[in-house]
N, C-alpha and C positions, 0 to 999 in steps of 0.2 A: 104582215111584214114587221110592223114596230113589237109583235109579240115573240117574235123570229129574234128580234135584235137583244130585247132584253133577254130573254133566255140564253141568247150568245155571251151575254156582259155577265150570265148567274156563273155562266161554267167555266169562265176565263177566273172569276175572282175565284172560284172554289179549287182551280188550278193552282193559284198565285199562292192560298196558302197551306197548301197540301206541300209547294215545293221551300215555302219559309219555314215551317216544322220540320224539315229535314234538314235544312242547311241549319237549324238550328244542332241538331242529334248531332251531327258531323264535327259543330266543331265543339263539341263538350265532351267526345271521346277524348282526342289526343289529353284534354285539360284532367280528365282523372285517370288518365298515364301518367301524367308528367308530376301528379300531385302521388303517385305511388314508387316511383323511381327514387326521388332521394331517400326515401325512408329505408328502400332495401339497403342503398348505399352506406347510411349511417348505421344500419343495423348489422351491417357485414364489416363496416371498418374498412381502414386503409391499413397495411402493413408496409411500413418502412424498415428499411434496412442501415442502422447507423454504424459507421464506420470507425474501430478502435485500432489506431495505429502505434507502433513502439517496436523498438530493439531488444534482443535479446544475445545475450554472451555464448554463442551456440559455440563458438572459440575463444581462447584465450584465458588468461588467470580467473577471471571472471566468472566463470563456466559453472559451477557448482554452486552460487547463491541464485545470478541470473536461471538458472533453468530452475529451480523451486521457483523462483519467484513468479516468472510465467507460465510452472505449472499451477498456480493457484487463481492466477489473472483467469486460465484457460476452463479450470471448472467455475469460477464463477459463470462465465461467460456460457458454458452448455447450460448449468443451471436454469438460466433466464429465459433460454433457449426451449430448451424443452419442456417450460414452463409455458411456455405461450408467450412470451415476452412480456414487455412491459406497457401498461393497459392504459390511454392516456383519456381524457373525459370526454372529448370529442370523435372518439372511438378509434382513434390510432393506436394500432400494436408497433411496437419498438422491439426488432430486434438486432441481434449482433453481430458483426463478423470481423474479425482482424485480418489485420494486415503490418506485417514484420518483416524486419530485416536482423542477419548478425552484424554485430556492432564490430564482433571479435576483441573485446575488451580493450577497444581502441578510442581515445575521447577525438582523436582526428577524424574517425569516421562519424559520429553524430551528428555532426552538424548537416551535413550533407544528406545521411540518412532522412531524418526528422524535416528536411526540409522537402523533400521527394514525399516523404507523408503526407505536408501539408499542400503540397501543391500538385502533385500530378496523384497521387491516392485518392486526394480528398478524405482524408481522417476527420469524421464528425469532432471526436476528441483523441486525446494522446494521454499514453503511459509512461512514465518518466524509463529509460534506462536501468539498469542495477547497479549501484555507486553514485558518491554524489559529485566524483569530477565528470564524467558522463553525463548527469541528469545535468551539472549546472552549465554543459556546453549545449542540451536540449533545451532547456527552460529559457533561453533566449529566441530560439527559432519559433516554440508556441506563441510567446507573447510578438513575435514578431508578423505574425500570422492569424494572429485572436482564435489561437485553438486553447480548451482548458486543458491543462496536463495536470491528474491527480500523481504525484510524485510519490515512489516509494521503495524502499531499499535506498533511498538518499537521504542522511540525516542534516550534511551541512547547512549550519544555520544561516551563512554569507547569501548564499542562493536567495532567498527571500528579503535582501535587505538592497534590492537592484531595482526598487520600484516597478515591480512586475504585478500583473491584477493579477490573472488566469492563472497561477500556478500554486500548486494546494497539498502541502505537505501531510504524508499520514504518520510517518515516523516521529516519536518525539527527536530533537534537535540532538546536534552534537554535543552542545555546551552542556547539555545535560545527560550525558550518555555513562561515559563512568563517572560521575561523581558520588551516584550513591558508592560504588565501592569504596571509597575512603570515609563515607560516612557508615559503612561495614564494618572498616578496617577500626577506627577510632571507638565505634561502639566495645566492638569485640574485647579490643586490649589500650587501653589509654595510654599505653606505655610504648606503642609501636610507634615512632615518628617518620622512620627513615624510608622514601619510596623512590625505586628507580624506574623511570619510566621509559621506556621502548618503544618505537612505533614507526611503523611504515611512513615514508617519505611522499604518501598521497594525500588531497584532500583533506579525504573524510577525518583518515586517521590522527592527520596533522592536526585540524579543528579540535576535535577530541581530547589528542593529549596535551594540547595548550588549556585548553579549557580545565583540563582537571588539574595540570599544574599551579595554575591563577586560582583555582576553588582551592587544592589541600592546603598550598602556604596561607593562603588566607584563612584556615583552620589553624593551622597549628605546625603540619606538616614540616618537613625538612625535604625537599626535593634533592635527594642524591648523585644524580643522573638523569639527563634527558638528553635521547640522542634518538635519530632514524637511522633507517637502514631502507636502502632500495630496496622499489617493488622488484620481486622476481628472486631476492636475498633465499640461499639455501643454505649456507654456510653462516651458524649463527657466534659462531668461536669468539671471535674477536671481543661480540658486545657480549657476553657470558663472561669472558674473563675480567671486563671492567668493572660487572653488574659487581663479580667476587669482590673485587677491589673497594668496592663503593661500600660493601656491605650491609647493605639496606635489609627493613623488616618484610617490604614489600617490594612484586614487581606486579606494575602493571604498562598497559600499553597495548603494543600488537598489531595488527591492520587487518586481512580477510583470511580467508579458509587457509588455502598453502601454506602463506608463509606464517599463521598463526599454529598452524598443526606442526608445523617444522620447527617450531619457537618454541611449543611446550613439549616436545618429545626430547630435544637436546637440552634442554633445563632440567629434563629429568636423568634426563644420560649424564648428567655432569654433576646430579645429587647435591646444590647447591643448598645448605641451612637457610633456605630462606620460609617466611614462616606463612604466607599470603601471595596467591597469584589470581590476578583479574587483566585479561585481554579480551579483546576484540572479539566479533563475527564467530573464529570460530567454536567455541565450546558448546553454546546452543544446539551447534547444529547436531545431530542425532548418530553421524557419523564420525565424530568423534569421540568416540566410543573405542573406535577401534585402535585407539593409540594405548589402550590397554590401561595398565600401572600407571603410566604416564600421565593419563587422561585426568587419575583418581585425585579430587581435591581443589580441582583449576574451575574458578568461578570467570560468568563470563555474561554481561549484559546482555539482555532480549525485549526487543518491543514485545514480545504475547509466548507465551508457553501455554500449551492442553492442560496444566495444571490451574490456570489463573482462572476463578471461578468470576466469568462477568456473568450476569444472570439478569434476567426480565425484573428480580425480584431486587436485584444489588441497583439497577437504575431507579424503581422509587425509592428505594430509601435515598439516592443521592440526588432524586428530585431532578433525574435525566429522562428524556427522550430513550425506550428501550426500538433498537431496529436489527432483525437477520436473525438468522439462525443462532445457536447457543454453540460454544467452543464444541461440544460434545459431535455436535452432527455432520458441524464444519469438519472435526478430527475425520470422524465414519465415513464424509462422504469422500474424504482427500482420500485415505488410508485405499477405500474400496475402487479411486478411479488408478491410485498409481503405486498399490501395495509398497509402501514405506510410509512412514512417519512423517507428518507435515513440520517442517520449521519454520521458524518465526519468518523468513522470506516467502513461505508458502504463504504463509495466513497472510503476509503486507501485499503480495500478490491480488489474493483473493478479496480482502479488506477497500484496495484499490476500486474494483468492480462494484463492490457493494457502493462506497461510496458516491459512487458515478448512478448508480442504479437509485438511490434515495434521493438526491437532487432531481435527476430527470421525473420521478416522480411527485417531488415538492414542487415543482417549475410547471409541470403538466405539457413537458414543451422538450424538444431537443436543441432548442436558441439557447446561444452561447451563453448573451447576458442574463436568459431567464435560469439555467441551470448554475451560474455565476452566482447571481444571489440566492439562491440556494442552498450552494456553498458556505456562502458569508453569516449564511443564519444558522448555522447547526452547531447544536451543543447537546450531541446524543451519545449513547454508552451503546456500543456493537460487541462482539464476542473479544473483538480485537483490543479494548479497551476505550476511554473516553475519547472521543476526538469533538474539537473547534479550534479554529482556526483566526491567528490574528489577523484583524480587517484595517488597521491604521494602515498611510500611507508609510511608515518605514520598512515596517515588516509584512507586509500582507502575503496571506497564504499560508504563514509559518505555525506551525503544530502549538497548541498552548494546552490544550485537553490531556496528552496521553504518555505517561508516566513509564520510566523501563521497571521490569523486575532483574534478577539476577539469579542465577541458579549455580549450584555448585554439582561434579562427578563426586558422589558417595557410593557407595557401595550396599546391598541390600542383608539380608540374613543368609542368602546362598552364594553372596560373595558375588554378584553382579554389578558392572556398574551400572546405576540409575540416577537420571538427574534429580535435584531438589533444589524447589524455589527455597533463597537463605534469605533474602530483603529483598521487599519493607518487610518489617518484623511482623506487620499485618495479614501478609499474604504467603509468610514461609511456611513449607511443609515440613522444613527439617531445623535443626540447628546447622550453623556453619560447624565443619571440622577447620580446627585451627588448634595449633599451628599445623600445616601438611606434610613437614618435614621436622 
């Protein structure tokens, strides 16, 4: 019997740990499942999707800078796209997708637009409008809402002097917009003083030709005339007959495409001996060309021309940050998505993108404040030219890196016209022709 009992007690313990070795096996499965599940997750990445919201001039005067502009926003943006996005250290891919509305070259509707961005969209970031009385009725809804808005196609310098963080100019300033032309004009002929200056009754333009007024007479200058004319102005007679009157060595002034192609097509219609013309927007643009004769001789400021050679190699020697593609690829790849010639609103476009695309990678983050300072530390040279940005509480956001060129209509060996950079004297491909008339 007691031989009975212990052999009962051998096979009960031989039970007890046949069934603790398995409840052991049991639960060390799920434990190297669970220790191989995050690794696939971080090795496969998260894909986000951030959201870039803005206006565009799909109507209105507006129409023909705004759509370059957001056709250059728009190949940036496939670019990144079809690149895989943007690769962050914790295995997050960043990619893009917008979201727009037409403004209709209206500053009453932005406000309302950009704010529908920021709140029922949910725009990760924002792109400023085209012009800067439009960008500077957006650039209050960003900061009102802690979205960053890279601004561009806005030069006004006022916008940034309203103690705003988030908002990050890539255009240089107005104040600085024609003044090389008088510092052209005075190279050229020491003897030229007299300048009438003309300009649309907006913002930007007003900014502008105040600004170059207070720069020439502080050279030297005689200011013969300064007068606006309404946006929308087709009929240029009136201020032509004073310009005569005034008789100045120069005219500059002007405001955007329209009324700038209508301004130098009836100055030429009216064969005025004047000896120097520099306006506004639009000469750069590739399409004014087609104003013919008219066209021949009229310089006209540009943040970036396909001719300005920024290069990997022009950054070290100025001891910059080199970032993006070279003007060259940037041209090819504009040229091959929208067969025509990028202008300087294509490249500010595109340049925007970029922008936004090197912070989020300096940040490692799509957070406001980490691609904010970001922002605040760059002092790099892109195709587009230098950009940094001043960080003081007065101006914050405001352009202090990047420099306009100017180009003049001259004319080729088969009698073509083709533009040529004339100033800085560093970067011209041509001499100025002067006097034009």
């Amino acid at each position: 019997m007691r031989t009975k009992f212990v052999y009962l007690i051998a096979i009960l313990l031989t039970a007890s740990l046949l069934l603790s070795a398995c409840a052991q096996q049991a639960t060390q499965a799920p434990a190297a499942q669970a220790t191989e599940a995050p690794m696939a997750t971080e090795a496969m990445g998260q894909e986000v999707t951030a959201v870039i919201g803005f206006t565009v001039s799909q109507t209105g005067s507006l129409n023909v800078e705004s759509t370059r502009q957001t056709n250059g926003l728009n190949l940036w943006m496939d670019q990144v796209n079809n690149a895989g996005g943007i690769k962050l250290s914790d295995g997050t891919v960043v990619k893009f997708e917008s979201k727009f509305y037409d403004d209709e070259s209206n500053k009453d509707r932005v406000q309302e637009l950009y704010t529908r961005l920021a709140t029922e969209d949910n725009a990760n970031f924002l792109i400023s409008p085209y012009s800067s009385g439009l960008t500077d009725a957006a650039a209050v809804i960003a900061e009102q809402y802690s979205k960053i808005m890279i601004t561009t196609g806005a030069a006004s310098d006022s916008t940034y002097m309203k103690g705003y963080t988030l908002v990050f100019q890539a255009y240089t300033p107005a104040s600085k917009y024609l003044t090389g032309a008088a510092d052209l004009l005075k190279t050229t002929d020491a003897s030229a003083t007299k300048i009438a200056i003309v300009h649309e009754n907006d913002k930007f333009s007003t900014d502008v030709s105040t600004a170059l007024k207070d720069y020439a007479e502080a050279n030297g200058f005689n200011v013969v005339m300064f007068e606006g004319y309404d946006s929308g102005t087709t009929d240029f007679a009136p201020f032509i007959n004073k310009i005569q009157d005034a008789a100045p060595d120069a005219i500059m002034g002007g405001g955007h495409f329209q009324d700038g192609t209508t301004f130098a097509k009836q100055l030429y219609e009216k064969q005025l001996p004047v000896k120097f013309i520099s306006i506004l927007v639009a000469p750069p643009e590739p399409s004014f060309a087609e104003l013919g004769d008219a066209a021949y001789g009229i310089i006209g400021p540009s943040q970036w021309e396909p001719l300005a050679a920024f290069t990997e190699e022009s950054a070290k020697a100025a001891g910059l940050d080199w970032y993006g593609p070279t003007g060259a690829d940037f041209v090819s790849a504009y040229k091959a998505a929208y067969n025509e010639d990028p202008s300087y609103h294509s490249a500010g476009g595109y340049e925007a993108g970029l922008l936004l695309q090197r912070a989020i990678e300096q940040a490692d983050s799509i957070d406001t404040q980490a691609v904010k300072s970001a922002l605040d530390s760059f002092d790099v040279l892109t195709f587009f030219g230098h950009i940094k940005f001043d960080t003081s509480a007065d101006a914050h956001g405001l352009q202090i890196g990047h420099s306009m060129v100017y180009i003049q209509w001259q004319k080729d060996d088969s009698g073509n016209l083709v533009k040529q950079v004339v100033w800085p004297a560093e970067g011209a491909t041509a001499e100025v022709i002067y006097p034009i008339r």
